[in-house]
DSSP file (Angstrom, degrees, kcal/mol; ACC not computed):
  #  RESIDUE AA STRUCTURE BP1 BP2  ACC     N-H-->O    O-->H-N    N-H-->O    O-->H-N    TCO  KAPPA ALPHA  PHI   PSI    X-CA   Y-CA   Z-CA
    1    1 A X              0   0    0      0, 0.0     2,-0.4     0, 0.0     0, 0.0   0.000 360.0 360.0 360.0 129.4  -33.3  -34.8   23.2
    2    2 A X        -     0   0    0      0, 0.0     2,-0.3     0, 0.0     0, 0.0  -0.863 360.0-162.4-118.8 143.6  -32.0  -35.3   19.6
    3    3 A X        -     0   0    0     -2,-0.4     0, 0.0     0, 0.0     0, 0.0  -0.912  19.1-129.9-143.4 144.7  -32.6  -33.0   16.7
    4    4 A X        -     0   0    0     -2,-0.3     2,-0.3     1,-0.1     0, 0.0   0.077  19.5-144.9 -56.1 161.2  -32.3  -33.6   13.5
    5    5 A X        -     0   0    0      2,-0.0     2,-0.7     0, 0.0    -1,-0.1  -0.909  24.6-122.7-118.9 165.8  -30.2  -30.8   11.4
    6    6 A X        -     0   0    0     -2,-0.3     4,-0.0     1,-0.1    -2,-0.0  -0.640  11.7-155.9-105.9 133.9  -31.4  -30.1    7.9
    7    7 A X        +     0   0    0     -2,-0.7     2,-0.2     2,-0.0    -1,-0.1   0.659  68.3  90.3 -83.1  12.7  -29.4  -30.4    5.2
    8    8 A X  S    S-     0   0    0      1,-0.1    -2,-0.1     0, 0.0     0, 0.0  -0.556  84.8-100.6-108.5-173.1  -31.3  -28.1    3.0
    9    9 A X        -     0   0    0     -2,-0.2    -1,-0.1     1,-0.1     3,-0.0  -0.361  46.6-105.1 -79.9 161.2  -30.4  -24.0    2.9
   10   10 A X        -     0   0    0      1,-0.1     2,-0.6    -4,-0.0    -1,-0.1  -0.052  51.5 -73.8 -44.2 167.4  -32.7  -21.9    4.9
   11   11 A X        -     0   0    0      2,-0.0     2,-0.3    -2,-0.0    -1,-0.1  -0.801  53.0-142.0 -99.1 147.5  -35.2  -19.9    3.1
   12   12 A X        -     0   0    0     -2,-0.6     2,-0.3    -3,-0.0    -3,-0.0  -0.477   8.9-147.0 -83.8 139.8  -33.6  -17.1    1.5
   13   13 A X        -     0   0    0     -2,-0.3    -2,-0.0     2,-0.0    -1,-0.0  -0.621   6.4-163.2-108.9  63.5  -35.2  -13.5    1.2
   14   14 A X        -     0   0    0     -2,-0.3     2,-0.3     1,-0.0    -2,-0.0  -0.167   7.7-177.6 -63.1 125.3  -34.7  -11.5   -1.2
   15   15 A X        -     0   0    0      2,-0.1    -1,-0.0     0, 0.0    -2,-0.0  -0.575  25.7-124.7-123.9  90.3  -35.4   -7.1   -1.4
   16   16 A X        +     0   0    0     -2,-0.3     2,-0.2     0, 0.0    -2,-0.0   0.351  50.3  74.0  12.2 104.6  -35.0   -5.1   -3.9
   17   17 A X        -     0   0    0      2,-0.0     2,-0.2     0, 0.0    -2,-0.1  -0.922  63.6 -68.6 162.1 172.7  -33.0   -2.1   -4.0
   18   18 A X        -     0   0    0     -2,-0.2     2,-0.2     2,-0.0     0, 0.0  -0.820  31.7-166.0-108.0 151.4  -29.9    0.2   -4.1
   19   19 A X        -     0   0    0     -2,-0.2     2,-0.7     2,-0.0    -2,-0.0  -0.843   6.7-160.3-134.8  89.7  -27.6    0.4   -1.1
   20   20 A X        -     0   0    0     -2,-0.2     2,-1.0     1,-0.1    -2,-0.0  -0.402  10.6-153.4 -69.5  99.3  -25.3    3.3   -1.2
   21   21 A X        -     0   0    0     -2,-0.7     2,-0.6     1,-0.0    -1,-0.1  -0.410  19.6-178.0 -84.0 123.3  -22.1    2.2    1.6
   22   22 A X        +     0   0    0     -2,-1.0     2,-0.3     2,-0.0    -1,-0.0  -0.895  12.3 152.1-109.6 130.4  -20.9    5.6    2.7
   23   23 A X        -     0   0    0     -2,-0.6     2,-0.4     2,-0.0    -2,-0.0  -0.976  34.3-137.0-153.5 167.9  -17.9    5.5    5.1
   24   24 A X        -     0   0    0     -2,-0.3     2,-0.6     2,-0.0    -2,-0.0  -0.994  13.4-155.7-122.1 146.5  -14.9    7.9    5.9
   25   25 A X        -     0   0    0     -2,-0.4     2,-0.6     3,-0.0     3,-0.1  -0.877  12.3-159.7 -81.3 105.0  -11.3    6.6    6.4
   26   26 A X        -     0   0    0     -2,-0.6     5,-0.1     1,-0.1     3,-0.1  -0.827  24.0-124.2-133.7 146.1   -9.2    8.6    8.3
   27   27 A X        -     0   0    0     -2,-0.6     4,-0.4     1,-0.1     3,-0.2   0.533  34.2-146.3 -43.2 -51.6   -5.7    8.6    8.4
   28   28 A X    >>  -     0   0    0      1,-0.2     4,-1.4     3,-0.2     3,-0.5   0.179  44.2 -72.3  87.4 143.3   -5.3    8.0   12.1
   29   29 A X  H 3> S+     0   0    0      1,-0.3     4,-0.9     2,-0.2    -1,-0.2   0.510 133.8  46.0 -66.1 -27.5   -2.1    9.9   13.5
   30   30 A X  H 3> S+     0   0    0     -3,-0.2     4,-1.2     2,-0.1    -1,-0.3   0.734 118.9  46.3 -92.7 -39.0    0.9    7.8   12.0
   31   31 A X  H <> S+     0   0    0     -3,-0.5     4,-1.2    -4,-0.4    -2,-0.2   0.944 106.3  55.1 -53.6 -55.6   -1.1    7.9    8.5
   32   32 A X  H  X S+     0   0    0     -4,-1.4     4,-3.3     1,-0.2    -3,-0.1   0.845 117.7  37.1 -90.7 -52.1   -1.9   11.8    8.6
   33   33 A X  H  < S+     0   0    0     -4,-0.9     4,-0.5     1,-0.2    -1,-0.2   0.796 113.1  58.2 -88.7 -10.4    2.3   12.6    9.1
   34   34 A X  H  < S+     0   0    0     -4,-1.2    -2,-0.2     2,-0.1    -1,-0.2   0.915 113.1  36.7 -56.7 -45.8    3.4    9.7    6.8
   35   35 A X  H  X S+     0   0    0     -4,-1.2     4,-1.5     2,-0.2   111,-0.3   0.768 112.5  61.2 -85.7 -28.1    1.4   11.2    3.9
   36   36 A X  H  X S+     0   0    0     -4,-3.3     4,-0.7     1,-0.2    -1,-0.2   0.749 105.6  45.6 -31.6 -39.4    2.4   14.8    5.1
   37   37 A X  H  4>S+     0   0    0     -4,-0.5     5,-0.7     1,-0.2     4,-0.5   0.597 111.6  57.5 -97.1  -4.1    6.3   14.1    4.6
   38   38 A X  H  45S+     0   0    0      4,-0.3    -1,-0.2     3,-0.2    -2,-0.2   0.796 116.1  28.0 -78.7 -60.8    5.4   12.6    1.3
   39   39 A X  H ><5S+     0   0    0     -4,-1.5     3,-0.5     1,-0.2     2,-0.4   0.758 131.7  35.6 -68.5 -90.2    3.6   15.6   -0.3
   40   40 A X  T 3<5S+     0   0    0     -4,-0.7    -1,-0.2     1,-0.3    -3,-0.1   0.380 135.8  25.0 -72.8  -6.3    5.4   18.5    1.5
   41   41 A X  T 3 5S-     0   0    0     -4,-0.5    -1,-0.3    -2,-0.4    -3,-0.2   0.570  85.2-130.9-126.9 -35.5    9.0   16.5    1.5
   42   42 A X  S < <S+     0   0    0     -5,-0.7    -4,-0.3    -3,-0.5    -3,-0.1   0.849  72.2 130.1  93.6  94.0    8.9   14.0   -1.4
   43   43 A X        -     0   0    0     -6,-0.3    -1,-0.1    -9,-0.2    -4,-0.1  -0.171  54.7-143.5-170.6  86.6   10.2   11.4    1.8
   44   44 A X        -     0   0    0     -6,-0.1    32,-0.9    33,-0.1    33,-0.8  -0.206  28.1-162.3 -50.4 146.9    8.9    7.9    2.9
   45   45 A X  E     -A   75   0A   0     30,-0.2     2,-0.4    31,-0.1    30,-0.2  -0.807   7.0-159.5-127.2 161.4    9.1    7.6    6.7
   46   46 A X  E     -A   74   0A   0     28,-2.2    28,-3.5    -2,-0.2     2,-0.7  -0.968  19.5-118.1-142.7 134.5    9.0    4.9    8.9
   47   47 A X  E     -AB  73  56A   0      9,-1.8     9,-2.7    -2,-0.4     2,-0.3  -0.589  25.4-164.5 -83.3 135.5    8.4    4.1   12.3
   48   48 A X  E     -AB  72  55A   0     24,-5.2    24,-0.9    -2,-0.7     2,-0.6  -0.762  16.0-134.0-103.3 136.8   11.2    2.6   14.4
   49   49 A X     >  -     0   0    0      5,-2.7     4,-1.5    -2,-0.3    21,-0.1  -0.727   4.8-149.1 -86.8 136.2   10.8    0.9   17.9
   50   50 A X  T  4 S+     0   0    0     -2,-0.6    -1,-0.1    19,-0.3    20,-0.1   0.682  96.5  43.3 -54.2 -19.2   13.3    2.0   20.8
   51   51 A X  T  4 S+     0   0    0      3,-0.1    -1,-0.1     1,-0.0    -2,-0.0   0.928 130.6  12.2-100.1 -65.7   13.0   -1.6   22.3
   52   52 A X  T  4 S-     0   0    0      2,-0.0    -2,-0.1     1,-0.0    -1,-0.0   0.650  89.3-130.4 -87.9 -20.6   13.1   -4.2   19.5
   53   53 A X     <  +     0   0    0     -4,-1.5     2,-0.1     1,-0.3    -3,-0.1   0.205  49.4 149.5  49.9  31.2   14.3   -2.0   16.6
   54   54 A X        -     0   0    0     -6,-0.1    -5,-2.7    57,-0.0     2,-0.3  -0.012  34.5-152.9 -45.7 156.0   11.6   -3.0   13.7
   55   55 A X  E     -B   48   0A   0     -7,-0.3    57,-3.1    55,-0.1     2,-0.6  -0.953  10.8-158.3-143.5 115.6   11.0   -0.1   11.4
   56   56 A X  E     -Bc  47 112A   0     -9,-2.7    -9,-1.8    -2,-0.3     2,-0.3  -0.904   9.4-145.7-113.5 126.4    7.2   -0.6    9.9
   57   57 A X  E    S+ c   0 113A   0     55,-2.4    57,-3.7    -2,-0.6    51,-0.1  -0.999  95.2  48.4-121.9 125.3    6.6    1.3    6.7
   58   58 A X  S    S-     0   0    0     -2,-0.3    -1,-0.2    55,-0.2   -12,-0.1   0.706 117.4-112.7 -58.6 161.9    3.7    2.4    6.3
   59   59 A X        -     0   0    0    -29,-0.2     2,-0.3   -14,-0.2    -2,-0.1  -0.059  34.5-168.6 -43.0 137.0    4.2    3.9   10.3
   60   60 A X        -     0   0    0     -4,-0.2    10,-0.1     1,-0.1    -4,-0.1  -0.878  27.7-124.9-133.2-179.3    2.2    2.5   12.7
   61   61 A X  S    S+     0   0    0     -2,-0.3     9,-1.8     1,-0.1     2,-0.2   0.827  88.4  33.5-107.3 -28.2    1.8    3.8   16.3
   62   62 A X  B    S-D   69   0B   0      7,-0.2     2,-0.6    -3,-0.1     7,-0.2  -0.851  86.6-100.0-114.4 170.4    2.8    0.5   18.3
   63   63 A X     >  -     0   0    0      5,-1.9     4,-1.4    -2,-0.2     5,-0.1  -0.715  17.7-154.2 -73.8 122.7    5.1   -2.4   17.8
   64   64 A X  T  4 S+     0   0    0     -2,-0.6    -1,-0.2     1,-0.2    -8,-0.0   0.843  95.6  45.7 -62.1 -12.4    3.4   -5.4   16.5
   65   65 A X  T  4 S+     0   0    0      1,-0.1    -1,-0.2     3,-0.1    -2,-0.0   0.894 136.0   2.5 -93.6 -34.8    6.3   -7.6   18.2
   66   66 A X  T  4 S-     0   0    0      2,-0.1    -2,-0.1    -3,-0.0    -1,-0.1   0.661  91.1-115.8-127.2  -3.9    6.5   -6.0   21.7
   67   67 A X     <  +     0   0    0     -4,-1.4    -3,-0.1     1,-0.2     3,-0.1   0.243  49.2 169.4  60.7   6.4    3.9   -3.2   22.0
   68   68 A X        -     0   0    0     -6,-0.2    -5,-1.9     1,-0.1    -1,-0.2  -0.144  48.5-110.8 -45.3 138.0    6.5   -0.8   22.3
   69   69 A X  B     -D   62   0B   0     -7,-0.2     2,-0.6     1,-0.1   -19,-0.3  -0.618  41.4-128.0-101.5 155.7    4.6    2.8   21.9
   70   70 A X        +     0   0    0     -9,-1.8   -21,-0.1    -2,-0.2    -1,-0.1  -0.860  49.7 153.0-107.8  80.9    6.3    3.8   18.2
   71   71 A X        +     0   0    0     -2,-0.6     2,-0.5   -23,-0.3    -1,-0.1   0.721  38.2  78.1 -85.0 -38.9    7.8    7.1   18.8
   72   72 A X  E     -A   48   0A   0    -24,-0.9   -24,-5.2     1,-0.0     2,-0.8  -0.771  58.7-156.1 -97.7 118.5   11.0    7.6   16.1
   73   73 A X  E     -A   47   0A   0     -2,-0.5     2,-0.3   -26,-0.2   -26,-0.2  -0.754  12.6-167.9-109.2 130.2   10.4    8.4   12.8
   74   74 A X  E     -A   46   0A   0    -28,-3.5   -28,-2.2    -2,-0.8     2,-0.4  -0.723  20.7-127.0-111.0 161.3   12.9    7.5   10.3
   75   75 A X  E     -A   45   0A   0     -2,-0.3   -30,-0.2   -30,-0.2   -31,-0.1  -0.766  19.8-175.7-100.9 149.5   13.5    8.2    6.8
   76   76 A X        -     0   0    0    -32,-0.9    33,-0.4    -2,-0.4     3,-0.3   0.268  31.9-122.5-138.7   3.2   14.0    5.3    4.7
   77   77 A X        -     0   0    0    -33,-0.8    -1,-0.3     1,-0.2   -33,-0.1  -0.237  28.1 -84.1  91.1 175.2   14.9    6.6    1.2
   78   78 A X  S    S+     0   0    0     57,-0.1    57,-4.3   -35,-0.1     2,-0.4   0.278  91.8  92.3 -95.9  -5.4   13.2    6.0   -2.3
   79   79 A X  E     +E  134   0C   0     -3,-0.3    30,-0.3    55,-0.3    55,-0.3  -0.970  46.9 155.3-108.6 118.5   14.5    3.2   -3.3
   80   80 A X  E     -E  133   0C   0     53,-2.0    53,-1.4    -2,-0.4     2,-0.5  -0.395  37.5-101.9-118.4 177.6   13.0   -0.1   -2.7
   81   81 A X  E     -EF 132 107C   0     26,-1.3    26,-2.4    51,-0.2     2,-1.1  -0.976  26.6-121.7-139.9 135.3   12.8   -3.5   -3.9
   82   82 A X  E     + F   0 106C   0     49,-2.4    48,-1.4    -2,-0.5    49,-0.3  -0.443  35.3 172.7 -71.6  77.3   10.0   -5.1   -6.0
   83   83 A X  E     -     0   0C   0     22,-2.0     2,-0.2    -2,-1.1    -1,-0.2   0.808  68.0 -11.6 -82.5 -14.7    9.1   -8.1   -3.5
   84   84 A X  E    S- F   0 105C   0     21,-0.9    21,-1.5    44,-0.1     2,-0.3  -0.910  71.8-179.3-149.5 150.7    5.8   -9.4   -5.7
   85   85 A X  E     - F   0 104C   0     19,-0.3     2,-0.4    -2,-0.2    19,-0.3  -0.951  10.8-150.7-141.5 171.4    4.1   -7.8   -8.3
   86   86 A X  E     - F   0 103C   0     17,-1.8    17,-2.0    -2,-0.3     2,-0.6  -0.859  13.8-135.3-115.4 163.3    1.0   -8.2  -10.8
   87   87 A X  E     - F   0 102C   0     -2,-0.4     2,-0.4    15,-0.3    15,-0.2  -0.829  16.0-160.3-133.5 105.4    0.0   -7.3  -13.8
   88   88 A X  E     + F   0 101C   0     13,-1.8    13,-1.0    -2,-0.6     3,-0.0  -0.668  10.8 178.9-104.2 116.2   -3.7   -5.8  -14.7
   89   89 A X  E     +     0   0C   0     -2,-0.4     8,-1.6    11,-0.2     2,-0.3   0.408  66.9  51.1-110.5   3.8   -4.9   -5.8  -17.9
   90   90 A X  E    S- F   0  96C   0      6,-0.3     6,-0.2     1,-0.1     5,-0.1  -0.988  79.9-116.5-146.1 168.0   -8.1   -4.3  -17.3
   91   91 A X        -     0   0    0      4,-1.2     3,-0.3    -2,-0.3    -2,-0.1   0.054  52.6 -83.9 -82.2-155.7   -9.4   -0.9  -15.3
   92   92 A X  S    S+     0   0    0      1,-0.2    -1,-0.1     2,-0.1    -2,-0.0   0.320 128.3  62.6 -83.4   3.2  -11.7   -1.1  -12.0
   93   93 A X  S    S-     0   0    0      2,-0.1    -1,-0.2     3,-0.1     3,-0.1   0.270 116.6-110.5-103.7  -7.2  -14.7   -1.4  -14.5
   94   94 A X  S    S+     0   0    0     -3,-0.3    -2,-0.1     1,-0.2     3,-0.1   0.075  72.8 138.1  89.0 -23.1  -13.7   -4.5  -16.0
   95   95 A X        -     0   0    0     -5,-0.1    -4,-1.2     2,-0.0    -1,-0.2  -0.093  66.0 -88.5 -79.2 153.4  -12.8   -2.8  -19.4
   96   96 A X  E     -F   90   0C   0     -6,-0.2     2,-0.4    -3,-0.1    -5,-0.3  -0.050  40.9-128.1 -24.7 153.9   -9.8   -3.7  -21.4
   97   97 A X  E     -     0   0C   0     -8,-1.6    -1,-0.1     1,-0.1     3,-0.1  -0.893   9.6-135.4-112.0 135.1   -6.9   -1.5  -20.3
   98   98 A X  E    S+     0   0C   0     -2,-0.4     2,-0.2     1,-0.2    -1,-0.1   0.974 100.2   9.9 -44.7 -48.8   -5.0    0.5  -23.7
   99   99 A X  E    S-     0   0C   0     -3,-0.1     2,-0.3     0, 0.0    -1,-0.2  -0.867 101.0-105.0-128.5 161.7   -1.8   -0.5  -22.1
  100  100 A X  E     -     0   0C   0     -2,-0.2   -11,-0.2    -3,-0.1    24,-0.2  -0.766  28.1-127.9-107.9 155.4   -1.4   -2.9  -18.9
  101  101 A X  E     -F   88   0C   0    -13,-1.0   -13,-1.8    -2,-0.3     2,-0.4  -0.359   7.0-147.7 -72.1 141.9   -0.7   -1.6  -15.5
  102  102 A X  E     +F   87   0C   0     17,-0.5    17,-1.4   -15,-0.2     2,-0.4  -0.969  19.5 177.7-122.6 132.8    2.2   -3.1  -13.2
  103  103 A X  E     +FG  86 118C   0    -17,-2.0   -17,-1.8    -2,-0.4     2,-0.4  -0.973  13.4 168.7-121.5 147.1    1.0   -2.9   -9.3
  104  104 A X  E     -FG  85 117C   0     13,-1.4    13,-1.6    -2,-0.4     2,-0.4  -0.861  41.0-113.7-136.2 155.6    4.1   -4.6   -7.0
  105  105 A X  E     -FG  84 116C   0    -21,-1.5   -22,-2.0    -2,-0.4   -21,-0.9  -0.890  37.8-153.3 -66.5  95.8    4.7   -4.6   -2.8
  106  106 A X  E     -FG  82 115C   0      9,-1.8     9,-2.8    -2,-0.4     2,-0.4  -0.848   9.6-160.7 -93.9 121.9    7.8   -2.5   -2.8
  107  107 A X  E     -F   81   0C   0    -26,-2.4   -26,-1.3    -2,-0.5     2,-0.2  -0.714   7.5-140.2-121.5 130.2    9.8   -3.3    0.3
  108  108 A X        -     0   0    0     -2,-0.4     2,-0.4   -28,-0.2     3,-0.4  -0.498  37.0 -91.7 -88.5-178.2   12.6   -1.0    1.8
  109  109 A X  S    S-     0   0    0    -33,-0.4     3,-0.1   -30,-0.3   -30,-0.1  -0.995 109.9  -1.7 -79.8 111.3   16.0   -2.5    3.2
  110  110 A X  S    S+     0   0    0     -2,-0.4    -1,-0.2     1,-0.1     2,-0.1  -0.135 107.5 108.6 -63.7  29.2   15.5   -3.2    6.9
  111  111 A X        -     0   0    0     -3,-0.4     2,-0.5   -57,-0.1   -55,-0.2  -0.393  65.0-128.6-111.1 164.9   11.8   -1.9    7.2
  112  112 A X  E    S+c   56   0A   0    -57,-3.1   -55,-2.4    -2,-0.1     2,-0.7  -0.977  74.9   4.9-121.9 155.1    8.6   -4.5    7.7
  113  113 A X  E    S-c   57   0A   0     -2,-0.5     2,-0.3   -57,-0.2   -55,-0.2  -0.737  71.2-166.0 104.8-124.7    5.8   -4.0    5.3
  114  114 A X        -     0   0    0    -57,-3.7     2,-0.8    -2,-0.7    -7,-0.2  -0.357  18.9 -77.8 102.3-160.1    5.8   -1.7    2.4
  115  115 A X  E     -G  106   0C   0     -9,-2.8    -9,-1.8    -2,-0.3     2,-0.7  -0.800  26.9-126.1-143.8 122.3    3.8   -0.2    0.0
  116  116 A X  E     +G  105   0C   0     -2,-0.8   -11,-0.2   -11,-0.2     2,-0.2  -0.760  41.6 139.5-104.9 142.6    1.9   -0.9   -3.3
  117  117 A X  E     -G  104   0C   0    -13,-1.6   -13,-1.4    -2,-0.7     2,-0.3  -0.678  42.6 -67.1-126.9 178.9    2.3    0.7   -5.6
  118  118 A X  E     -G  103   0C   0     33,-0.3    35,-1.8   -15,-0.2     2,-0.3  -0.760  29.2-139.9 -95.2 171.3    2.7    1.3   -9.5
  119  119 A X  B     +h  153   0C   0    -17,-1.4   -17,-0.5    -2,-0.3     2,-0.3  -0.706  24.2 177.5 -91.8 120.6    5.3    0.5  -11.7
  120  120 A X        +     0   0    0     33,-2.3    35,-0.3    -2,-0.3     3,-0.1  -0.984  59.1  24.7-144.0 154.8    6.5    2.9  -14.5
  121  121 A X  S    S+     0   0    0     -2,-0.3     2,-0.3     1,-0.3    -1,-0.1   0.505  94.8  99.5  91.8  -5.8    9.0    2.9  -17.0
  122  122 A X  S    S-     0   0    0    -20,-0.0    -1,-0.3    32,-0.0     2,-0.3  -0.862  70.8-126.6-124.2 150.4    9.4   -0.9  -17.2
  123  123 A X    >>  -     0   0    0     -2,-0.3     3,-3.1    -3,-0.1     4,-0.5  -0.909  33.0-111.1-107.1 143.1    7.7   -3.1  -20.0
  124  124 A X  T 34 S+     0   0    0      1,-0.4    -1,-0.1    -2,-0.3   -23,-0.0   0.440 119.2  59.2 -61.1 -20.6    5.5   -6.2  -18.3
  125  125 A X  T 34 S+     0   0    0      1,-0.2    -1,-0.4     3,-0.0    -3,-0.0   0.447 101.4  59.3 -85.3 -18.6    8.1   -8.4  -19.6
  126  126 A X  T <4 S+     0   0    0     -3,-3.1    -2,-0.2     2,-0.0    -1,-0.2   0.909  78.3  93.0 -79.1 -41.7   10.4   -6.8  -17.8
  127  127 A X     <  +     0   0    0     -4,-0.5     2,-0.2     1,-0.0   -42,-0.0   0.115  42.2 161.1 -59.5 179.8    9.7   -6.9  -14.4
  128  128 A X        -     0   0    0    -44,-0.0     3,-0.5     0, 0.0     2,-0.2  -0.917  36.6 -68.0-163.6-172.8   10.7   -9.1  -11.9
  129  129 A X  S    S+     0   0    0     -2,-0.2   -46,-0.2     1,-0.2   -45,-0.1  -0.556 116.0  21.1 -79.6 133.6   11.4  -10.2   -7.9
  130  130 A X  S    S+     0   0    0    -48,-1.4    -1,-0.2     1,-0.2   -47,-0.1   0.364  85.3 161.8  84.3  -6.6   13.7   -8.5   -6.5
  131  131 A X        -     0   0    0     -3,-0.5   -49,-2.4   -49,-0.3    -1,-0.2  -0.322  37.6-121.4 -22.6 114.2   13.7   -5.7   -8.8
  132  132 A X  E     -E   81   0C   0     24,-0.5    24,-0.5   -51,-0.2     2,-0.3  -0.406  41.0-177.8 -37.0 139.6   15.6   -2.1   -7.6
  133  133 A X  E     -EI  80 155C   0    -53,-1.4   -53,-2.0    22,-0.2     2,-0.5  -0.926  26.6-158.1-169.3 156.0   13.3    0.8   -7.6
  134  134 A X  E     -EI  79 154C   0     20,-2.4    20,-1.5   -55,-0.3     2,-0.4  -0.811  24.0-127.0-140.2 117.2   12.9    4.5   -7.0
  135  135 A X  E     - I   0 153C   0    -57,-4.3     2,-0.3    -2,-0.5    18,-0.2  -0.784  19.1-151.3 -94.5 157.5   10.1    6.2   -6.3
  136  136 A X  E     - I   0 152C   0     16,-2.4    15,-1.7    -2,-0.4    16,-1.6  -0.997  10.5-156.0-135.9 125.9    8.9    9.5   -8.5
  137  137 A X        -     0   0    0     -2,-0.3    13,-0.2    13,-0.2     2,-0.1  -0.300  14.0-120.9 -87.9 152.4    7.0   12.1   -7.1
  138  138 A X        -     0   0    0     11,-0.5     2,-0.1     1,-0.2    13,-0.1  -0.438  55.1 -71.8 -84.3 171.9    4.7   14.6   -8.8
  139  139 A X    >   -     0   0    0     -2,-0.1     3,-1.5     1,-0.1     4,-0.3  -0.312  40.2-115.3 -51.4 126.8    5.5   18.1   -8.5
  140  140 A X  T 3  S+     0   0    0      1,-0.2     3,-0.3     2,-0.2    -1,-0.1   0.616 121.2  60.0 -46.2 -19.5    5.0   19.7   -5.2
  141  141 A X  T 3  S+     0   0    0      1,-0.2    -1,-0.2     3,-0.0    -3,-0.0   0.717 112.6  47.2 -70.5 -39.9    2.3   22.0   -6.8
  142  142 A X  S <  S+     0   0    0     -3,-1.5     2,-0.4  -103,-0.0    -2,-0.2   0.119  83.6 107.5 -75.3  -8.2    0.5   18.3   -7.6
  143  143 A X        +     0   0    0     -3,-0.3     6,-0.1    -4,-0.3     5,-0.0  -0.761  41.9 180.0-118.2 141.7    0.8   16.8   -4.7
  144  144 A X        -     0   0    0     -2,-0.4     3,-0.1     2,-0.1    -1,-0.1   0.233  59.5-100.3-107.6  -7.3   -2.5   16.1   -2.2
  145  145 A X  S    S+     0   0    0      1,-0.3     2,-0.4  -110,-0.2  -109,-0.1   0.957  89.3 120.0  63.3  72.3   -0.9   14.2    0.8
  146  146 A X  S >  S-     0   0    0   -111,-0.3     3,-3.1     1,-0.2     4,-0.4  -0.997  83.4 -96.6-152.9 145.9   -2.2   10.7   -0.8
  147  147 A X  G >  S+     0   0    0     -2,-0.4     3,-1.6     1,-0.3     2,-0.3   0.985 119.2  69.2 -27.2 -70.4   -0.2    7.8   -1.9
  148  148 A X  G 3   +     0   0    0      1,-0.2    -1,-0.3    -3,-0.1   -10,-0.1   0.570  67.3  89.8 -59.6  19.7   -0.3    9.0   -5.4
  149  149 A X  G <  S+     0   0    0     -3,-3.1   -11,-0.5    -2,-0.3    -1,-0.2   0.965  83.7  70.6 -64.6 -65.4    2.0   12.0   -4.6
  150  150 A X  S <  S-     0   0    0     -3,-1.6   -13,-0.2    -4,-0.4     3,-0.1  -0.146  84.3-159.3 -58.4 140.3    4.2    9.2   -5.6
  151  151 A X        -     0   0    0    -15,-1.7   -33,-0.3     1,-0.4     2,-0.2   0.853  63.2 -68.4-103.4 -75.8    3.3    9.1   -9.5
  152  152 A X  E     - I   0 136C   0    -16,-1.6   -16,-2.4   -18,-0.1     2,-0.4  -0.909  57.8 -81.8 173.8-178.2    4.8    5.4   -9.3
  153  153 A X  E     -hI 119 135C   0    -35,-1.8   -33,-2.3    -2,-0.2     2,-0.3  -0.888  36.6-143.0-122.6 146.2    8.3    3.7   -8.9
  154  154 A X  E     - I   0 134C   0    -20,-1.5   -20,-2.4    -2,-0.4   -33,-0.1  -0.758  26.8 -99.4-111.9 147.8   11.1    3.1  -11.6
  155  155 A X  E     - I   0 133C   0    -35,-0.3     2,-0.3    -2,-0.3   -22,-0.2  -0.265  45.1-166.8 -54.4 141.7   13.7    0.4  -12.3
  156  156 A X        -     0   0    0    -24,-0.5   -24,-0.5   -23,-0.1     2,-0.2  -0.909  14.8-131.2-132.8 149.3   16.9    1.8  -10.8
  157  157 A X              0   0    0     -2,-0.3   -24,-0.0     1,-0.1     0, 0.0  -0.719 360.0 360.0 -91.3 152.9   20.6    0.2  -11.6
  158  158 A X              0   0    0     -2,-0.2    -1,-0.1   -26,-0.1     0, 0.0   0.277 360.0 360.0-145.4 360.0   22.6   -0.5   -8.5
């Protein structure tokens, strides 16, 4: 039994309306003390596996490489390196931005992963791959346990 297939679209349906998506995120147990030791320590952590001896930043609760259950949390400093970055000349609304935003993947020294973030202190012409950088923390009074405890990361000399 052959049938033909049609090359034209289905018919399409259209409804009217607003669709508000409400969800919650939640931190999930390696999230919840990562962002803890941020606000209340000004201190990226990582987790290390006992077996293979990856360090994933942010922490995750197994190894992706062996499944090892992720128990040792290490500290992994403030200083990073700028392994890609962009440059945003308009907000989340589309409109022009006064001055443009630098977002990079900030990498530690033996870790996998890493964290974006912004860039401050540097002019757009400045950055680069491969960049040294430092994170700077709001004030401890300022801080929410959220990524943005980190106010953004600065060019460091080394």
């Amino acid at each position: 039994m052959s049938r033909e297939i049609s090359t034209c679209p289905l018919r399409l349906r259209h409804y009217p309306g607003h669709l508000e998506p409400e969800y919650a995120y939640t931190l999930g147990i390696a999230g919840e003390r990562f962002f803890r030791e941020i606000k209340e320590n000004a201190r990226i952590m990582g987790a290390k596996c006992k077996k293979c001896g990856k360090i994933y930043v942010p922490p995750k609760l197994y190894c992706e490489e062996c499944f090892e259950k992720l128990e040792e949390w290490v500290d992994v400093g403030t200083k990073g390196t700028v392994y890609t970055f962009t440059i945003s000349f308009l907000d989340e609304h589309g409109e022009k931005l006064e001055k443009p935003e630098i977002y990079a993947l900030i990498k530690f020294k033996g870790t996998y992963g890493g964290i974006v973030h912004r860039l401050g202190e540097v002019k757009p012409e400045n950055v680069r791959i491969g960049m040294k950088v430092q994170a700077v923390f709001k004030p401890l009074t300022e801080r929410k346990g959220t990524i943005n405890d980190i106010a953004y990361f600065k060019p460091i000399m080394e």
